[in-house]
matplotlib code that plots the C-alpha trace (Angstrom):
import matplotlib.pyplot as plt

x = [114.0, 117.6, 119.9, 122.3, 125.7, 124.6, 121.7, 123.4, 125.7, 122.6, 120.2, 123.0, 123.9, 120.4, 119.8, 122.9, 121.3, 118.2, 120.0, 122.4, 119.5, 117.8, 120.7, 121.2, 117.7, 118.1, 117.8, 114.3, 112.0, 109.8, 111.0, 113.3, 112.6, 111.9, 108.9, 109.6, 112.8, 110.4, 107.7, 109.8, 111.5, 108.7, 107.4, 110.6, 111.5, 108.6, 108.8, 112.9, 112.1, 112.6, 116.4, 116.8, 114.4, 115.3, 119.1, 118.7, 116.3, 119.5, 121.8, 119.7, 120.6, 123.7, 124.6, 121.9, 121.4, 118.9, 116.6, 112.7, 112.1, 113.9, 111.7, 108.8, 111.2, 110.7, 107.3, 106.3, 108.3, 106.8, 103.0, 104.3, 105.5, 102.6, 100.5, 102.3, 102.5, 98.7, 98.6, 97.8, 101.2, 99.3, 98.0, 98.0, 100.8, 99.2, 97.9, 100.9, 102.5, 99.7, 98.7, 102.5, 102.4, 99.1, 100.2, 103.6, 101.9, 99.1, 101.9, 103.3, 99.8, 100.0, 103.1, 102.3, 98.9, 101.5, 104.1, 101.7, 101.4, 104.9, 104.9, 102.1, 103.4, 107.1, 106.2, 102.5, 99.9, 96.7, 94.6, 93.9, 98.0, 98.0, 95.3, 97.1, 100.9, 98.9, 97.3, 100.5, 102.4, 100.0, 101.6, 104.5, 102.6, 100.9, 104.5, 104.9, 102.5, 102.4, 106.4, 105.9, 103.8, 105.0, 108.4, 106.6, 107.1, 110.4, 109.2, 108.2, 112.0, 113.2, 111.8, 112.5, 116.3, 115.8, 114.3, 116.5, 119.4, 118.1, 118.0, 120.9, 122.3, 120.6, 122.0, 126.4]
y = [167.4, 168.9, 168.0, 170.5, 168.7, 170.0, 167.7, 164.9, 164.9, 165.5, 162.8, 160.2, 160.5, 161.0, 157.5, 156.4, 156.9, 154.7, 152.1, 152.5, 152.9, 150.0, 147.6, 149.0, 148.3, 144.6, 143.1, 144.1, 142.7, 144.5, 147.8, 150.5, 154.4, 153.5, 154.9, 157.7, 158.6, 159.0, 160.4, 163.5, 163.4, 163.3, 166.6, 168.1, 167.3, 166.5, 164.6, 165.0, 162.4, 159.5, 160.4, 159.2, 157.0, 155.0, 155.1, 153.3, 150.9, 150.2, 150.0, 147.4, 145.4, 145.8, 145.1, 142.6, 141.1, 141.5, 138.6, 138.3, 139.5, 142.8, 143.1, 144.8, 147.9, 149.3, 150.3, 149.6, 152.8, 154.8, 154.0, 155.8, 158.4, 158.9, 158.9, 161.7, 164.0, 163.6, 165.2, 168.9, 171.3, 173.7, 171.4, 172.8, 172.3, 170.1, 168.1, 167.0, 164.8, 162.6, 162.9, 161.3, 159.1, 157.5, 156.9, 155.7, 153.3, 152.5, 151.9, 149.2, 147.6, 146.8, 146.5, 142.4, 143.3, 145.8, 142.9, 140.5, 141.4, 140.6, 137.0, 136.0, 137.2, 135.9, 132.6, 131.9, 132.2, 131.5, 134.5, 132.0, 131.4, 134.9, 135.5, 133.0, 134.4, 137.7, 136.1, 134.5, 137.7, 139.5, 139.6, 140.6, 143.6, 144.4, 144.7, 146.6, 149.0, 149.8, 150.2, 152.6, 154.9, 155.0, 155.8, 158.4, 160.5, 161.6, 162.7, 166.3, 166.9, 165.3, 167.9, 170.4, 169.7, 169.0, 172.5, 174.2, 172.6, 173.4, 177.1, 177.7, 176.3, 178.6, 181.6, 180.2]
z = [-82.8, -83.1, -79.8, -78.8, -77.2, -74.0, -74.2, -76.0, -72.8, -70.5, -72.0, -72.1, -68.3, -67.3, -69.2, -67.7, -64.0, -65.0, -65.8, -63.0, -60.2, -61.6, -61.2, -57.8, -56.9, -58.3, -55.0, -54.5, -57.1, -59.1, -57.2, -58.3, -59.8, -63.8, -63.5, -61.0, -63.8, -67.0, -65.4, -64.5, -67.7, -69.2, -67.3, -68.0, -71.7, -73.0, -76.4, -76.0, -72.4, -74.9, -75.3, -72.3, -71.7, -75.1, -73.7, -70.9, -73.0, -75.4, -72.1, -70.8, -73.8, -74.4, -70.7, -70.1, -73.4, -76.6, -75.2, -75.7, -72.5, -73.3, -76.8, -75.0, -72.7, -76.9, -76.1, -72.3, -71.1, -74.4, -72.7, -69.9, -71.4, -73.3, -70.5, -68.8, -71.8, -71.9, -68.4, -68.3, -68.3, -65.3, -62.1, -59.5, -57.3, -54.6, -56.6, -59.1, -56.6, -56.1, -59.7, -61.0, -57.6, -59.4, -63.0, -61.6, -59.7, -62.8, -64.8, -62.4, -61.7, -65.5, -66.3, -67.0, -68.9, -70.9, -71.2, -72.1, -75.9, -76.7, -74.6, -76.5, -80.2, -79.4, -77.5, -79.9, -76.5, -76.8, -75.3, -72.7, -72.1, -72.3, -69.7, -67.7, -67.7, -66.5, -63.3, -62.5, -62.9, -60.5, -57.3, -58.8, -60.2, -57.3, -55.7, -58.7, -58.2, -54.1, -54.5, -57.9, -55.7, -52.6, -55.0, -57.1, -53.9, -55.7, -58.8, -57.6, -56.3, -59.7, -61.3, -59.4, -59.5, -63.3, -63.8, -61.2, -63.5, -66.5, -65.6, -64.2, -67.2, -69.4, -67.5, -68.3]

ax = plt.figure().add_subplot(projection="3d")
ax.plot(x, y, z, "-o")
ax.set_aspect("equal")
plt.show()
């Protein structure tokens, strides 16, 4: 996958804006527009989504810090992204928003279940620790989840700015 500089520029500001929104939406636990970002990304820029996805995963720890709990953002924003590019390219157009609204929200219902791999391999869990850290976590992913959908209203209008964008640039 060759970048142009265009989307060199493009992909590091558009990972620049998930890091930023996430920090912005700090206050509120568990909710922010992660998912909402890669999921229209995703439907934009297919396999090229990770650009940006994987710059706001190395922002996180540069700015944040390279700590075990950052070890699973390598893969837990990848399963999202691979969940969207297994979507079909042609739904029909009432029913994308609640399609994305879904997996945004599936993807926050498991986000600990997702998690949970890397907590058990860095910290030696039992499955039963595991098992454990996952029920304690599931408020927090229900929270998760209700505030990833009810979020994922904004994916349609991400894309649509994305694509309108993307056109108009292809036209200078």
């Amino acid at each position: 996958m060759k970048l142009t500089i265009k989307e060199i520029a493009v992909f590091g500001m558009l990972g620049a804006v998930m890091y930023a929104s996430k920090m912005i939406m700090e206050l509120l636990p568990n909710v922010h527009l992660l998912g909402v970002f890669t999921i229209a990304f995703t439907v934009v820029y297919g396999k090229k989504a990770l650009y940006p996805i994987y710059t706001y995963v190395f922002l996180n720890g540069i700015l944040c810090g390279f700590a075990a709990w950052w070890i699973p953002y390598l893969y837990i924003w990848t399963v999202l992204w691979g969940a969207v590019m297994l979507l079909p390219k042609k739904m029909p157009k009432k029913v994308r928003p609640i399609v994305y609204m879904t997996v945004c929200a599936a993807h926050g219902f498991l986000f600990g279940v997702l998690y949970a791999p890397a907590q058990a391999l860095i910290y030696g869990f039992s499955f039963e620790k595991t098992v454990a850290w996952v029920i304690a976590g599931l408020p927090f992913d229900c929270i998760h989840g209700v505030s990833n959908f009810f979020c994922g209203i904004l994916i349609v209008p991400i894309i649509m700015v994305l694509e309108l964008a993307e056109r108009s640039s292809e036209k200078s």
